[in-house]
MARBA-3410 file (N, C-alpha, C, O; in Angstrom, 1 decimal):
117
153.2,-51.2,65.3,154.1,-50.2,65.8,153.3,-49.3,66.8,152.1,-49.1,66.5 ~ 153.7,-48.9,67.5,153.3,-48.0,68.8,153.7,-46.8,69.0,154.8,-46.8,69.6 ~ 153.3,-45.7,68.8,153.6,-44.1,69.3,152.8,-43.7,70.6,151.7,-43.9,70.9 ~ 154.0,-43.0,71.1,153.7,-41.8,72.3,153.4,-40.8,71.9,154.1,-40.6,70.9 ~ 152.7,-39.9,72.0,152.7,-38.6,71.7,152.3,-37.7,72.4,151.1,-37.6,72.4
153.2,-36.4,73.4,153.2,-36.1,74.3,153.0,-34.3,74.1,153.9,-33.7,73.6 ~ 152.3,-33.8,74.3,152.2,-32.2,74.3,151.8,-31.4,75.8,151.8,-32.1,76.9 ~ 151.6,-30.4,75.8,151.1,-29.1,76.6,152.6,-28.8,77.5,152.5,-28.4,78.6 ~ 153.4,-28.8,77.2,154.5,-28.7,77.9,154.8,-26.8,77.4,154.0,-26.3,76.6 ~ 155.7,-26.1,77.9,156.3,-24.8,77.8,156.5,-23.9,78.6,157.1,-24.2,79.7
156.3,-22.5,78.4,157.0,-21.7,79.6,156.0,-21.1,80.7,154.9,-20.6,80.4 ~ 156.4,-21.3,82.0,155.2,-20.7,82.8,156.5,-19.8,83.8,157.7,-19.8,83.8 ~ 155.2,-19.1,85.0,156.3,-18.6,85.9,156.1,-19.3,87.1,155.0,-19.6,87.4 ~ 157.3,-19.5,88.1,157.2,-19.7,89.4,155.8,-19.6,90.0,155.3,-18.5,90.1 ~ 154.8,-21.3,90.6,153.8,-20.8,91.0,152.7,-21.3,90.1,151.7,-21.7,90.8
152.6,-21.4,88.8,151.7,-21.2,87.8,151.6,-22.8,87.7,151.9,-23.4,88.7 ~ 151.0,-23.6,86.5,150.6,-24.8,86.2,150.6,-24.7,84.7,150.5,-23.8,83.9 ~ 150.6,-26.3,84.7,150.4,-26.7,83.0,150.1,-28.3,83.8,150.4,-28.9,84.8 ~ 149.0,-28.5,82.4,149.0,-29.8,82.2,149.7,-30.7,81.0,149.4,-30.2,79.9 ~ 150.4,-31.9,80.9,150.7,-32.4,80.3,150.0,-33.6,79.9,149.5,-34.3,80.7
149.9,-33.9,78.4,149.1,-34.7,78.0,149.8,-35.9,77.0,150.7,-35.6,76.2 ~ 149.5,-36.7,77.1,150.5,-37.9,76.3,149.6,-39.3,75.9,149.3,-40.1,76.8 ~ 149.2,-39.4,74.5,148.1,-40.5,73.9,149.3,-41.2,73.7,150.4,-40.7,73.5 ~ 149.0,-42.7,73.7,150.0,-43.8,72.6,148.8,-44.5,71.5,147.7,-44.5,71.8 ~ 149.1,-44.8,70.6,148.5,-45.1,69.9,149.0,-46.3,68.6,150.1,-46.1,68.1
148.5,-47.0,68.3,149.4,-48.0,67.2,148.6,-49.4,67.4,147.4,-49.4,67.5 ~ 149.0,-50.2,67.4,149.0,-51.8,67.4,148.5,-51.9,69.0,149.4,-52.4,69.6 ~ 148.0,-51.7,69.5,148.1,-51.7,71.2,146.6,-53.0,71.4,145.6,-53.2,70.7 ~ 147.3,-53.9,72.7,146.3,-54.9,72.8,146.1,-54.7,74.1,144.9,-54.8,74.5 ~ 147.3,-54.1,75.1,147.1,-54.0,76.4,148.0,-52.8,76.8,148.9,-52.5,76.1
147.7,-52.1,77.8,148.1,-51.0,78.6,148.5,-51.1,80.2,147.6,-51.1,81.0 ~ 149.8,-51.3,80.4,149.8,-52.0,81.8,150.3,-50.3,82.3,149.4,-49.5,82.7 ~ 151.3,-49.8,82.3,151.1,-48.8,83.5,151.8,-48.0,82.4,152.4,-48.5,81.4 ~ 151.7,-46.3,82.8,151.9,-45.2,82.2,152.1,-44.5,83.0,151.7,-44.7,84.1 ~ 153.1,-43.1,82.6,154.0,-42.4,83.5,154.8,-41.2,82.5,154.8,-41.0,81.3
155.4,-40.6,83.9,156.3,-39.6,83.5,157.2,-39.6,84.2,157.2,-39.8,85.4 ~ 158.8,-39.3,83.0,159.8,-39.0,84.1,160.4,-37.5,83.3,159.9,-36.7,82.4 ~ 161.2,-37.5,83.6,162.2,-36.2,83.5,163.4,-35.9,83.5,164.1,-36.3,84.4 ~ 164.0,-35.0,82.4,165.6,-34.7,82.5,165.7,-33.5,82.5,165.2,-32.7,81.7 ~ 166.3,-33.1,83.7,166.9,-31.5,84.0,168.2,-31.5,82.7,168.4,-32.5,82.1
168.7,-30.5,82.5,170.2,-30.2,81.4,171.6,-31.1,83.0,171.7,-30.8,84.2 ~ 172.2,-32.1,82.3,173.6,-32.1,83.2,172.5,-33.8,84.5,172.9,-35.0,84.8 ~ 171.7,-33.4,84.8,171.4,-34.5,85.6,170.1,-35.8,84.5,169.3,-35.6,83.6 ~ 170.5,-37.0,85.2,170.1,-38.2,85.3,168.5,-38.0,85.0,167.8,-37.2,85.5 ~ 168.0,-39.0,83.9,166.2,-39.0,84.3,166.1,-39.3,85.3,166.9,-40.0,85.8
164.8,-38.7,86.2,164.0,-39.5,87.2,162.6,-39.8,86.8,161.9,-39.2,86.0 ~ 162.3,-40.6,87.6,160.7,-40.7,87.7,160.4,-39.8,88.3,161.1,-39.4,89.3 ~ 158.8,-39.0,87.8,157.9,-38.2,88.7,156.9,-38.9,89.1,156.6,-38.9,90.3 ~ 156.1,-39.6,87.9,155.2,-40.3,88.2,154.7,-41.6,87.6,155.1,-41.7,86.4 ~ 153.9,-42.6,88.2,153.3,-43.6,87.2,152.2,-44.3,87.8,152.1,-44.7,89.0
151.2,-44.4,86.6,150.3,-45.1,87.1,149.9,-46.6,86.6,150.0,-46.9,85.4 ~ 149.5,-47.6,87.6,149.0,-48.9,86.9,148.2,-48.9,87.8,147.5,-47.9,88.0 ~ 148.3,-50.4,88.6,147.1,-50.5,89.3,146.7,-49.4,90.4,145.5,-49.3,90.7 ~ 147.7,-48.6,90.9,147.8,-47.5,91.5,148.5,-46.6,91.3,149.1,-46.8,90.3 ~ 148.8,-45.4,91.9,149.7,-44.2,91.5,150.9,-44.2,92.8,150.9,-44.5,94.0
151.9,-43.6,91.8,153.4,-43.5,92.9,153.2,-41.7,92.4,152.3,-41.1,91.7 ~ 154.0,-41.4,92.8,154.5,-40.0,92.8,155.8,-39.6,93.3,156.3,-40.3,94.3 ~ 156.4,-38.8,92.9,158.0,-38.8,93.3,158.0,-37.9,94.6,157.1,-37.1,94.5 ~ 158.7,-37.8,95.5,158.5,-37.3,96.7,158.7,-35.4,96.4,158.3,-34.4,96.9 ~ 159.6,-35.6,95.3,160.0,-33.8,94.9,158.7,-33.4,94.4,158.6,-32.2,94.2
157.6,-34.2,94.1,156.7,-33.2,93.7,155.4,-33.3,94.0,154.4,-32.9,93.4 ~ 155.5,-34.3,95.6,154.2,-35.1,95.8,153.4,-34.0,96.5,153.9,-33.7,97.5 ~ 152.1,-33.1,96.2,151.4,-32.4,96.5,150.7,-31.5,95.4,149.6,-31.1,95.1 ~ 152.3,-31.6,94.8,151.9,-30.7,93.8,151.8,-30.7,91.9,151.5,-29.8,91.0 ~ 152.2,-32.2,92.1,151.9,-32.7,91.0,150.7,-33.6,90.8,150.2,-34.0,91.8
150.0,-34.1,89.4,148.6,-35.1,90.1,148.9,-36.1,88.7,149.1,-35.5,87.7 ~ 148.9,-37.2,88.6,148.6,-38.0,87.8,147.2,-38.5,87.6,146.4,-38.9,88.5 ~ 146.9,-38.4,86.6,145.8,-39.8,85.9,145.6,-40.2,84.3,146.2,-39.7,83.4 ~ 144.7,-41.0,84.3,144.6,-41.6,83.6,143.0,-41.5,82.7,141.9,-41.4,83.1 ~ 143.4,-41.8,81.2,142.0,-42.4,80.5,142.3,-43.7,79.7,142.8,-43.8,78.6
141.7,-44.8,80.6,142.3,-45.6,80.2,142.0,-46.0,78.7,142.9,-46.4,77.9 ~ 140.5,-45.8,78.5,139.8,-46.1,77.3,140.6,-44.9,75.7,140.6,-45.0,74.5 ~ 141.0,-44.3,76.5,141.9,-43.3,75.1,143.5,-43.5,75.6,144.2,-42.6,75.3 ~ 143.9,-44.7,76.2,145.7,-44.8,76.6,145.8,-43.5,76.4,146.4,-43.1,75.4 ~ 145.5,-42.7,77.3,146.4,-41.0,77.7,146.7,-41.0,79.2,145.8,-41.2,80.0
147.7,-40.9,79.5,148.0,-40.1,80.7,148.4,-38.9,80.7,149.2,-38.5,79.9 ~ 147.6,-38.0,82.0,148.2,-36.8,82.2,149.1,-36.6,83.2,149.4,-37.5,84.0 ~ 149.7,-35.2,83.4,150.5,-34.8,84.8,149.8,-33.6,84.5,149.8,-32.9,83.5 ~ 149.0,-33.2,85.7,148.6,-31.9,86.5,149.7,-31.5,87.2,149.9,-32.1,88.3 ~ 150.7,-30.4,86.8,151.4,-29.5,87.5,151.0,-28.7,88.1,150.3,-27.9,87.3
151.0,-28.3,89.5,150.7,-27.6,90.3,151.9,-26.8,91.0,152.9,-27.4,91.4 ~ 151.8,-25.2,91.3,152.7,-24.6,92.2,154.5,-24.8,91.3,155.6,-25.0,91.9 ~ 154.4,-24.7,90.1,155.7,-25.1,89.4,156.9,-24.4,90.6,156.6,-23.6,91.5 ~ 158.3,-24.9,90.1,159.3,-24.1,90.8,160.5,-24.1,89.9,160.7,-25.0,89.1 ~ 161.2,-23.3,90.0,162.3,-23.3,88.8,163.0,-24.8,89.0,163.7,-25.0,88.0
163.1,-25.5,89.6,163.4,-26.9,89.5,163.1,-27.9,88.8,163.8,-28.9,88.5 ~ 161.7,-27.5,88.6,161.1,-27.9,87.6,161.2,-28.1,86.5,160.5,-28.7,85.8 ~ 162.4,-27.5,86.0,162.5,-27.3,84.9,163.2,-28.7,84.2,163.9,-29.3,85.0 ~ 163.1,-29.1,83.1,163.4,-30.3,82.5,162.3,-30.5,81.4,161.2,-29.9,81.2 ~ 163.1,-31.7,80.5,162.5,-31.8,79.0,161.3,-33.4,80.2,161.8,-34.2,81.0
159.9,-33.4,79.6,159.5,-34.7,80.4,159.2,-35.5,79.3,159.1,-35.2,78.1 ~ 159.1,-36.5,79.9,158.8,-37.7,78.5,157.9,-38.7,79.4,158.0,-39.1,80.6 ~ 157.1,-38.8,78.6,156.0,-40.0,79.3,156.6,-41.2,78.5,157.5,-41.2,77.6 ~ 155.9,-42.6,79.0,156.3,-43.9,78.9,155.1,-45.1,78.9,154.4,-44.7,79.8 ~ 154.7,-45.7,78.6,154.0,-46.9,78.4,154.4,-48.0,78.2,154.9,-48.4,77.2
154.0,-49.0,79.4,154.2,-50.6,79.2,153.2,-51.1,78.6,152.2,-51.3,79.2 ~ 153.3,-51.5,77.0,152.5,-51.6,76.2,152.7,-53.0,76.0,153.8,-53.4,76.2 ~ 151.7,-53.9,75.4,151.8,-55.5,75.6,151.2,-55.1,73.5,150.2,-54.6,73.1 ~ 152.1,-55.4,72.8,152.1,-55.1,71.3,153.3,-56.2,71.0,154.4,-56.6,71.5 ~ 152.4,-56.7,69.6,153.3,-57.8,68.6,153.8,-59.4,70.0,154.8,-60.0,70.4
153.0,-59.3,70.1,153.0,-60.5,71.4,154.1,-60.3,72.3,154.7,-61.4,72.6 ~ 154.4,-59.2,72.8,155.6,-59.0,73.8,155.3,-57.9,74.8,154.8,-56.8,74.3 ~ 155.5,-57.9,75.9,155.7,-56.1,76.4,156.9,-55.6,76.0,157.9,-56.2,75.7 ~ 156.5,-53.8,76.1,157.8,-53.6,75.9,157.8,-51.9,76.3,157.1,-51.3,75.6 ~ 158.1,-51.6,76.7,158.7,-50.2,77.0,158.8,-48.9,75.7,159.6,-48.6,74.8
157.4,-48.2,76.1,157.7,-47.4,74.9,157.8,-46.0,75.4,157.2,-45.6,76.4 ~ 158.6,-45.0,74.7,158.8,-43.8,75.0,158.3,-42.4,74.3,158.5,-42.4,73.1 ~ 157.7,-41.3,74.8,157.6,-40.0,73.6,158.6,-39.4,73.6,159.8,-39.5,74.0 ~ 158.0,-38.8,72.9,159.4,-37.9,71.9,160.2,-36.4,73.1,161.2,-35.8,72.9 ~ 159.3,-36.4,74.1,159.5,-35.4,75.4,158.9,-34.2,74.9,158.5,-33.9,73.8
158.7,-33.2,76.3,158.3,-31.7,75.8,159.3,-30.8,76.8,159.4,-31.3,77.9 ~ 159.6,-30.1,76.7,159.9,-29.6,77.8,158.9,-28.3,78.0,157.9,-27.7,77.5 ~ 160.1,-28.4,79.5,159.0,-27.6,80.6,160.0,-26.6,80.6,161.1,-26.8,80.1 ~ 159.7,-25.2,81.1,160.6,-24.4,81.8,160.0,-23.4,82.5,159.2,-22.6,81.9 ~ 160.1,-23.4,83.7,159.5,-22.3,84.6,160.5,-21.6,85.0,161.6,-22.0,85.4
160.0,-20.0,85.1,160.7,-18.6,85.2,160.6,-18.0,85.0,160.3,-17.7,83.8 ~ 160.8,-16.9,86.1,160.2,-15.9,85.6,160.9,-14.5,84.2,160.2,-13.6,83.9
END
């Protein structure tokens, strides 16, 4: 079995930062790409970010968001930078994890975010 487990999420103001942090941990044999996406209240998940062999970034936050990775501890982070009340949304990180001889799509439990002042 495989867990996400995702923290540093909470309240900041317009402007400020947090970093988000998210280990998986369980049965894991392989680690193909890791990420974040996000739900505002009323709108759709999006992707913000993901990494595997390289990094994407979602255009709403490319400057000021930063992805990476430790691969040897399966954590990815998101460096929020310059937050904006738009920002706001519960995030949930993700892992294509290769466990019980299959890949498969694993999810955390989310944190949210909320910036404002």
């Amino acid at each position: 079995q495989v867990q996400l487990v995702e923290s540093g999420g909470g309240l900041v103001q317009p402007g400020g930062s947090l970093r988000l942090s998210c280990t998986a941990s369980g049965k894991i044999f392989v680690v193909n790409a890791m990420g974040w996406y996000r739900q505002a209240p009323g709108k759709q998940r999006e992707m913000v970010a993901s990494s595997a062999v390289g990094t994407v970034v979602a255009d709403s936050v490319k400057g000021r968001f930063t992805i990476s990775r430790d691969k040897a501890k399966n954590t990815v982070y998101l460096q929020m930078d310059s937050l904006k009340s738009e920002d706001t949304a519960v995030y949930y990180c993700y892992g294509d994890i290769y466990s019980d001889e299959r890949f498969e799509t694993y999810w955390g439990q989310g944190t949210q975010v909320t910036v404002s002042s």
